[in-house]
C-alpha positions in Angstrom: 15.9 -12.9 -17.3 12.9 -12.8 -14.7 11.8 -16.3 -14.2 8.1 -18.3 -16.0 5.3 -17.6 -13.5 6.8 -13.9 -12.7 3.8 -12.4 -11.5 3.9 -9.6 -13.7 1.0 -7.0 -12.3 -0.8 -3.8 -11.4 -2.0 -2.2 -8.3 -5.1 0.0 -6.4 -6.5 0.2 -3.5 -10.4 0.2 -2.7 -10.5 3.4 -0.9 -9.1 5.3 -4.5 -10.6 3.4 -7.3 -13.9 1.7 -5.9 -15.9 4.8 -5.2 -19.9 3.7 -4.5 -19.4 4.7 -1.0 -22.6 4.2 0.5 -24.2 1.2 -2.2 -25.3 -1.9 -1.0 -25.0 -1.8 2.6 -21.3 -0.4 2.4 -20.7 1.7 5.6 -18.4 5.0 6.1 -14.7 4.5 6.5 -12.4 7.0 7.5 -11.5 7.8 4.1 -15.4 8.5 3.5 -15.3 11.6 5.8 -12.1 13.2 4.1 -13.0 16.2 2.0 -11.5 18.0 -0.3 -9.5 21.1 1.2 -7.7 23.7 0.4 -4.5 22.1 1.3 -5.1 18.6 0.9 -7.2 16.6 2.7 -10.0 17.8 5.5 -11.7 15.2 8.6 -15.0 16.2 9.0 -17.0 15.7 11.7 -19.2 12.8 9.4 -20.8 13.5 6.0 -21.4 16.9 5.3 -23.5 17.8 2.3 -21.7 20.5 1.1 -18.1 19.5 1.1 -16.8 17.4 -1.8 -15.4 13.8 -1.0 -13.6 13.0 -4.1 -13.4 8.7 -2.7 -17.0 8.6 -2.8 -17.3 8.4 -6.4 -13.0 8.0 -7.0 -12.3 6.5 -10.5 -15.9 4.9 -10.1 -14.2 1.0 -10.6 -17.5 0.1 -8.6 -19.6 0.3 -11.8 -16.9 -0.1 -14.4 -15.2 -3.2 -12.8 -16.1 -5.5 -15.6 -14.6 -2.9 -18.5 -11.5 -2.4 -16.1 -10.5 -6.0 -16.0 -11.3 -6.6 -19.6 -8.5 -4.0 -20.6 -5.7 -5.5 -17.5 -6.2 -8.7 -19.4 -6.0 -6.3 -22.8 -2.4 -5.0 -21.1 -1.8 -8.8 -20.4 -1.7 -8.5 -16.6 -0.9 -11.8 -14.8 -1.5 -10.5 -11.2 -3.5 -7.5 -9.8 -3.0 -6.0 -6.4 -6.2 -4.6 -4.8 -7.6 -4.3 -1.6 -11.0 -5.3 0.1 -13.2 -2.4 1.7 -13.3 -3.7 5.2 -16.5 -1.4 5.4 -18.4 -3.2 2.9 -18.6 -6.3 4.9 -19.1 -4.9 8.1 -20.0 -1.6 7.7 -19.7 -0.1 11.0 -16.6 -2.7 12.0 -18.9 -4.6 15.0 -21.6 -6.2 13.7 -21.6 -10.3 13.9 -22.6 -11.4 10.6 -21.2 -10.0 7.4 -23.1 -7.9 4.6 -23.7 -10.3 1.9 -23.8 -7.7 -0.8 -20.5 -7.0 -0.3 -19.0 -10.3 -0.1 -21.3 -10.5 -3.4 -19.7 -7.8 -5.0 -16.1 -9.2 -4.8 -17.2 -12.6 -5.3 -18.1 -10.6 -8.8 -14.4 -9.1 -9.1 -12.4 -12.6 -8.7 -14.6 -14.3 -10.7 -14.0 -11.8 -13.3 -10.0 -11.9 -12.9 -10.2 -15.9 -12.9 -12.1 -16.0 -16.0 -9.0 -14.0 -17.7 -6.4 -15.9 -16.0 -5.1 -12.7 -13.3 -4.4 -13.8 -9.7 -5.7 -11.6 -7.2 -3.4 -10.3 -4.2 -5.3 -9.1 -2.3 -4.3 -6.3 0.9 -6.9 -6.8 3.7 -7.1 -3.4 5.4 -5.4 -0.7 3.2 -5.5 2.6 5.1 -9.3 3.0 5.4 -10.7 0.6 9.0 -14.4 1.5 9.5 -15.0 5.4 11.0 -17.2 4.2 13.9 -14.1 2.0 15.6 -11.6 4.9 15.0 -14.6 7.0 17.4 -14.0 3.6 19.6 -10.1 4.4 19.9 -9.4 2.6 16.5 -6.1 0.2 16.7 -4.7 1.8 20.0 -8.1 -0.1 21.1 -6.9 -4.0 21.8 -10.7 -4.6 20.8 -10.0 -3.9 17.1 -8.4 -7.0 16.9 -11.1 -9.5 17.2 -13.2 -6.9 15.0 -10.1 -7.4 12.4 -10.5 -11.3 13.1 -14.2 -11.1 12.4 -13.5 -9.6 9.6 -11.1 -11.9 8.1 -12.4 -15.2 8.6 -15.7 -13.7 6.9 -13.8 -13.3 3.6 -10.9 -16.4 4.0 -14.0 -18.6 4.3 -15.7 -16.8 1.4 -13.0 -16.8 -1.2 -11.0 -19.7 -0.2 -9.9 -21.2 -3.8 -10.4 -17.6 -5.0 -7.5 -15.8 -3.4 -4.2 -17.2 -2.7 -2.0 -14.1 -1.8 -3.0 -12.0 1.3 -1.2 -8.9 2.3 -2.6 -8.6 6.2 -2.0 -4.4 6.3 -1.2 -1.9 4.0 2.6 -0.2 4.4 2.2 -1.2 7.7 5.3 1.0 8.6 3.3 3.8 8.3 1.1 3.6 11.6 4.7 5.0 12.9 4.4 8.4 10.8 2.1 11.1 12.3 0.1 11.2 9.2 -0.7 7.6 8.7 -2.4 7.8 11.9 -5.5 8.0 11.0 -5.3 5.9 7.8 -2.7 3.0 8.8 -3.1 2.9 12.9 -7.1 4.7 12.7 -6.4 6.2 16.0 -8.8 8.6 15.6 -10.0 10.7 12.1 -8.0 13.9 12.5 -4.4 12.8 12.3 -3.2 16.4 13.2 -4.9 16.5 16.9 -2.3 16.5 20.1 -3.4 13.3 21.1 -1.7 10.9 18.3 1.5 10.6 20.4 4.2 8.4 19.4 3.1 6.4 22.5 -0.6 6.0 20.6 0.9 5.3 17.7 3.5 2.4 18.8 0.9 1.1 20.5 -2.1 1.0 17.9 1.1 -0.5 15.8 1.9 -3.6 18.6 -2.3 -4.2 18.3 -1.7 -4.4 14.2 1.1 -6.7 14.6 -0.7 -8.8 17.2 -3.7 -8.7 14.6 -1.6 -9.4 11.3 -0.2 -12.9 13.2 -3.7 -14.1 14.6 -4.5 -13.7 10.5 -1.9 -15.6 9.2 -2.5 -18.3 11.7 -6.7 -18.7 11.8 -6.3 -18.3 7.6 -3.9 -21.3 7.3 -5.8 -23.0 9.1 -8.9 -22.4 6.7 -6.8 -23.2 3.6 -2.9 -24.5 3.7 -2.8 -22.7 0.1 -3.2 -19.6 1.5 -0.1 -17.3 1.4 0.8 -14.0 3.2 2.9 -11.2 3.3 3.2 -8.0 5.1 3.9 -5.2 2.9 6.5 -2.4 3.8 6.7 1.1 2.4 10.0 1.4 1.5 11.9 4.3 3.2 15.5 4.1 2.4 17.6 6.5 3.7 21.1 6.6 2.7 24.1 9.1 4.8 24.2 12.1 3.3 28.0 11.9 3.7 30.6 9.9 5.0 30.7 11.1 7.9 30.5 8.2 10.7 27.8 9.6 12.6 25.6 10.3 9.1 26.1 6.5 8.4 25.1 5.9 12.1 22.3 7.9 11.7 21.0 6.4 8.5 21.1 2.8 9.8 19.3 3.5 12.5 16.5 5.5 10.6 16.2 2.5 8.2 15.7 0.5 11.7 12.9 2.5 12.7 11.2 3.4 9.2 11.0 -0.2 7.9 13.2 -3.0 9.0 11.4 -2.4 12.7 7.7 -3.9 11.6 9.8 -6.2 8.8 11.7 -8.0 11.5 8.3 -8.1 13.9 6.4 -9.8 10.9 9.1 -11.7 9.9 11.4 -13.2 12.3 8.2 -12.9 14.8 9.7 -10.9 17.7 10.4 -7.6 18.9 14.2 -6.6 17.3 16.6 -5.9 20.2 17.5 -1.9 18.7 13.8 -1.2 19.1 14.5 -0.9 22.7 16.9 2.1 22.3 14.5 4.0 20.6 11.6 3.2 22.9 13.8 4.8 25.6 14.3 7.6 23.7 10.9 8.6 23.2 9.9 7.1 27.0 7.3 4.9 24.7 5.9 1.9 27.1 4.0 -0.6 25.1 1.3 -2.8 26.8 1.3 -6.3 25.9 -0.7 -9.3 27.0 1.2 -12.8 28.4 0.1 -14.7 25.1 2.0 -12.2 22.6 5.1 -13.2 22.2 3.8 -16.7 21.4 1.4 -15.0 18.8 4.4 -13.0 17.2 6.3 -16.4 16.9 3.2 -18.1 15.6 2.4 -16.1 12.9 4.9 -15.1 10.7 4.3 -14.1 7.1 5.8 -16.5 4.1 6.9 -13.3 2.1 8.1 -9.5 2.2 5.5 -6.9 -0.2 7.0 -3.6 -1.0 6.4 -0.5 -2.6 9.1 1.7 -3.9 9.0 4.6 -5.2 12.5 6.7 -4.2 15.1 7.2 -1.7 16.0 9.7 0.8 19.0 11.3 2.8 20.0 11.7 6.7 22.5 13.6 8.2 23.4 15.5 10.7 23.6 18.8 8.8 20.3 20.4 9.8 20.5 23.4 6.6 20.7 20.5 4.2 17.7 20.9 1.7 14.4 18.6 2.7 12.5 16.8 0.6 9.4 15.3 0.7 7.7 12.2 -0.2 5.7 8.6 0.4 4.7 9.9 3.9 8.3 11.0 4.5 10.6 14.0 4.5 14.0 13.3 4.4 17.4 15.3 2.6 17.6 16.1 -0.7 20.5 13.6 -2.6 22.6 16.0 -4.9 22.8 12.8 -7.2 19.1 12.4 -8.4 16.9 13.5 -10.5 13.2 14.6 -9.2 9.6 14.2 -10.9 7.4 17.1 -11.6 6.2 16.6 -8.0 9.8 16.6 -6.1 10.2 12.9 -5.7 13.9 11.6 -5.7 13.9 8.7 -9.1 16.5 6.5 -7.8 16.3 3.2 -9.8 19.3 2.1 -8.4 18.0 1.9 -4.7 16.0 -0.4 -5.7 18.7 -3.0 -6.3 20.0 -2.0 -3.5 16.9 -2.1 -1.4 16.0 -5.9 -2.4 19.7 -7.3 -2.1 19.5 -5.9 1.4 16.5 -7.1 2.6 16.6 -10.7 1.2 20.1 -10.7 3.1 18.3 -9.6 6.2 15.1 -12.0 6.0 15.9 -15.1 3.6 12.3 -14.8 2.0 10.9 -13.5 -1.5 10.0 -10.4 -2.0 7.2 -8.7 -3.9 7.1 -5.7 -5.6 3.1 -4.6 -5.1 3.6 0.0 -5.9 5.8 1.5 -8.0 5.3 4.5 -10.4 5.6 7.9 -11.3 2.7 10.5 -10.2 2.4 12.9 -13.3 -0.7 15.4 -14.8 -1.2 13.7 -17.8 -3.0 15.7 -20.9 -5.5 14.0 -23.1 -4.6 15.0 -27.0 -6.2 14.2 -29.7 -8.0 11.2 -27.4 -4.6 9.8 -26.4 -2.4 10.0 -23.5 1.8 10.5 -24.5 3.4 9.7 -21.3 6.5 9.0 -22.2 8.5 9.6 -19.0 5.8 7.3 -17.0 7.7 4.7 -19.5 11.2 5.8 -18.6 10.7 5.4 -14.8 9.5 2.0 -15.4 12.1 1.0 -17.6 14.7 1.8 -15.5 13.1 0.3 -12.3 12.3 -2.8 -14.1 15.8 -2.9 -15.5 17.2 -2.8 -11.9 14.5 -5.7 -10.5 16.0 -7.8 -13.7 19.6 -7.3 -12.3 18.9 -8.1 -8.9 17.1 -11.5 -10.3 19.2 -12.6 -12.9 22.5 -11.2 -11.6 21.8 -11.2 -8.0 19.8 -14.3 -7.6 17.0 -12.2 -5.0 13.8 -14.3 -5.7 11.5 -11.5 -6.7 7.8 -13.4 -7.0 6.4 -10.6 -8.6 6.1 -6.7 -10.2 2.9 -5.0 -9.8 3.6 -0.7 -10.2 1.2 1.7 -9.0 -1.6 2.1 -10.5 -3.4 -0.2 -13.2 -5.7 2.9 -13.4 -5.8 6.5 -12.4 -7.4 7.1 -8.3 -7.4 9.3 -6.2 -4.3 10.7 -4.1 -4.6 9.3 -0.7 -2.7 12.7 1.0 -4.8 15.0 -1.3 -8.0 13.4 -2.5 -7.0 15.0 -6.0 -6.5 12.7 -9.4 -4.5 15.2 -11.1 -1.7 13.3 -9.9 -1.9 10.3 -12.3 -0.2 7.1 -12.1 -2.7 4.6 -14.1 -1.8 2.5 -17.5 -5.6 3.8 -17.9 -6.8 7.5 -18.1 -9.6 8.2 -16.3 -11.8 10.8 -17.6 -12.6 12.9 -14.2 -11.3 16.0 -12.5 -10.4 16.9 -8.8 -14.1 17.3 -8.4 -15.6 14.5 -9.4 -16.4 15.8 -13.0 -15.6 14.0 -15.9 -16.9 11.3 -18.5 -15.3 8.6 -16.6 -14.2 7.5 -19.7 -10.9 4.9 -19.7 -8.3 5.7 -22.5 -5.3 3.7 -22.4 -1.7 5.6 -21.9 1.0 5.1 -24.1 2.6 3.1 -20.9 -0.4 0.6 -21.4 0.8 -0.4 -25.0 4.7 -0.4 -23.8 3.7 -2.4 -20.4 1.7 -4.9 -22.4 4.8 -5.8 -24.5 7.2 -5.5 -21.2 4.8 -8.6 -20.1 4.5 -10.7 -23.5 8.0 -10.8 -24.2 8.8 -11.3 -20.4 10.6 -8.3 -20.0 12.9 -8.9 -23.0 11.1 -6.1 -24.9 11.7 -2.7 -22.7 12.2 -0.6 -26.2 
């Protein structure tokens, strides 16, 4: 049984819904100057006019906001997970008073959610800081934290008695993984060059964690209501066999991956194994004298997560890789893959939330889940009915872990409430909205929403409080 109140949900992210990329004083993030390439994603040196940037325009949520939340509220959605462009407040990250029609804008966006009863959670920076301070060194820059600062008492003070749940950085986790670079840590924009060491990295990751803690504090003090969480990208490696040093191996991956910036945002210090593996890679992080104080200070009332599959490690380098959320890891011989390679593991789910509510003693949110798929329109409807397995199987294991397990899960909120744009690719094709939106890997298309066949199966999941999974 999940419990009244379960926040039951759906997720974006600015950067891959919003699109308007340059309306109403909005400046360029590092997203912004990501076109389309032949392998995914290119950094471009600025806006060039004849490359394609599919976020400029993404699923276009921008203009269609008001239709969007009309049909979560349609689906029944209690809660919806979004994100704040940091770019259209302060649109070049430095400036000392924020852009009023973007505070506008999202003013719009909760008032539109309260007046159908969904609570906004809302991430603060999710993987796209303004491009001029990634030019400035971006988070390996100490200085990026008081722009963060700026930044977040401009909106705490706006939407106080608007917002409740903050999440202070998106899968923070990933400012350790080369490519998150220049999304999570915003070193610099191209997230292949030599410089983005894992000293850089480490380091732009201490300035985040510094950052996330001064957030917490200055927003309780602007309302005692407020409530926040750092959200973790789940990267769960299991042994590949039983081998003593495979199960070494894997616990100290799940150390590094996850656990690492779980146990800095949670228990509010540095964990004592991080010191092995600063050794081993000779990282040296600079810290100021106030730190540790901040660290203690500022810890986070809850633990956000996505989850979207599991992953191998072992010491048996000819062991088939796979790849996924930002990750390669071993192929498991005992799961099934999506279209797109991705281990479906329901199971580690369970697993995953037992464990860390073990480790941390603090609820847990689900905020991304799903299954990436190319959907076909037929007939003007969507069929997806293996979107609908995933998420019956996942929810099945959440219900087990609350009901069985007793983990206090606040709330379930998969990935996506509509279709957006890949953050490694810049391509919709893979789809993971309730809603089909009407647009190509170029930006053509009605933009027309059609609700899936998950939509209709969600909105029962959520009126009959997950009794109904049929």
């Amino acid at each position: 049984m999940f419990p009244e109140g379960f926040l039951w949900g759906a997720s974006t992210a600015a950067n891959q819904v919003e699109g308007g990329w340059n309306e109403d004083g909005k400046g360029v993030s590092v997203i912004d100057v990501q076109a389309l390439g032949s392998h995914g994603r290119e950094v471009t040196d600025g806006i060039q006019p004849d490359r394609i940037y599919t976020s400029h325009k993404a699923t276009d949520f921008y203009h269609h906001y008001k239709e969007d939340i009309a049909l979560f509220a349609q689906m029944g959605l209690k809660a919806y997970r979004m994100s704040i462009a940091w770019t259209r407040i302060f649109p070049n990250g430095t400036e000392q008073t924020p852009n009023e029609a973007g505070l506008a804008f999202y003013d719009r966006v909760f008032d539109e959610l309260n007046k159908y009863g969904i609570e906004p959670v809302v991430t603060i920076s999710h993987y796209e800081p303004p491009y001029a301070l990634s030019n400035q060194g971006g988070w390996t820059n100490r200085e990026m934290i008081g722009q963060y600062l700026r930044y977040c008492k401009a909106i705490f003070q706006r939407y106080k008695g608007k917002v409740k749940y903050w999440l202070t950085f998106n899968e923070i986790n990933c400012a350790q993984v080369k490519f998150g670079v220049m999304t999570a840590a915003g070193v610099n924009c191209n997230f292949w060059d030599p410089i983005n060491t894992e000293q850089l990295r480490y380091q732009a990751l201490h300035h985040q964690f510094i950052a996330s803690a001064q957030a917490v504090m200055l927003g309780r003090g602007i309302d005692p209501e407020f409530r926040f969480g750092c959200m973790l990208a789940s990267m769960l490696n299991y042994p590949l066999t039983c081998h003593p040093d495979d199960v070494l191996l894997a616990q100290q991956t799940n150390q590094v991956k996850y656990l690492f910036c779980g146990d800095v945002m949670i228990r509010g210090r540095y964990p004592n194994y991080i010191g092995r593996w600063f050794r081993e890679q000779d990282i040296h992080i600079e810290t100021q004298p106030e730190d540790e104080a901040i660290l203690a200070q500022g810890k986070v009332d809850f633990c956000a997560l996505s989850y979207y599959m599991t992953y191998c490690t072992g010491h048996d380098r000819s062991a088939e890789k796979i790849s996924g959320n930002l990750l390669e890891g071993l192929k498991n011989p005992y799961l099934e893959t999506s279209e797109f390679g991705w281990q479906i593991d329901p199971v580690g789910l369970r697993y995953l939330l037992n464990d860390l509510y073990d480790r941390w003693q603090l609820p847990l949110m689900i905020v991304e889940n799903g299954l990436g798929a190319k959907d076909t329109v037929e007939d003007g409807k969507v069929h997806d009915a293996y979107r609908i397995a995933y998420l019956r199987e996942h929810i099945k294991a959440l219900e087990a872990t609350i009901s069985e397990d007793n983990v206090p899960v606040m709330g379930y909120m998969p990935w996506s409430a509509l279709d957006l744009i890949a953050l490694s690719t810049g391509n919709v094709e893979k789809r993971y909205g309730f809603i089909y939106v009407d647009v190509d890997n170029e930006g053509n298309g009605s933009y027309d929403r059609i609700p899936k066949d998950s939509f209709a199966w969600y909105k029962k999941v959520i009126a009959t409080n997950g009794k109904d999974m049929a």
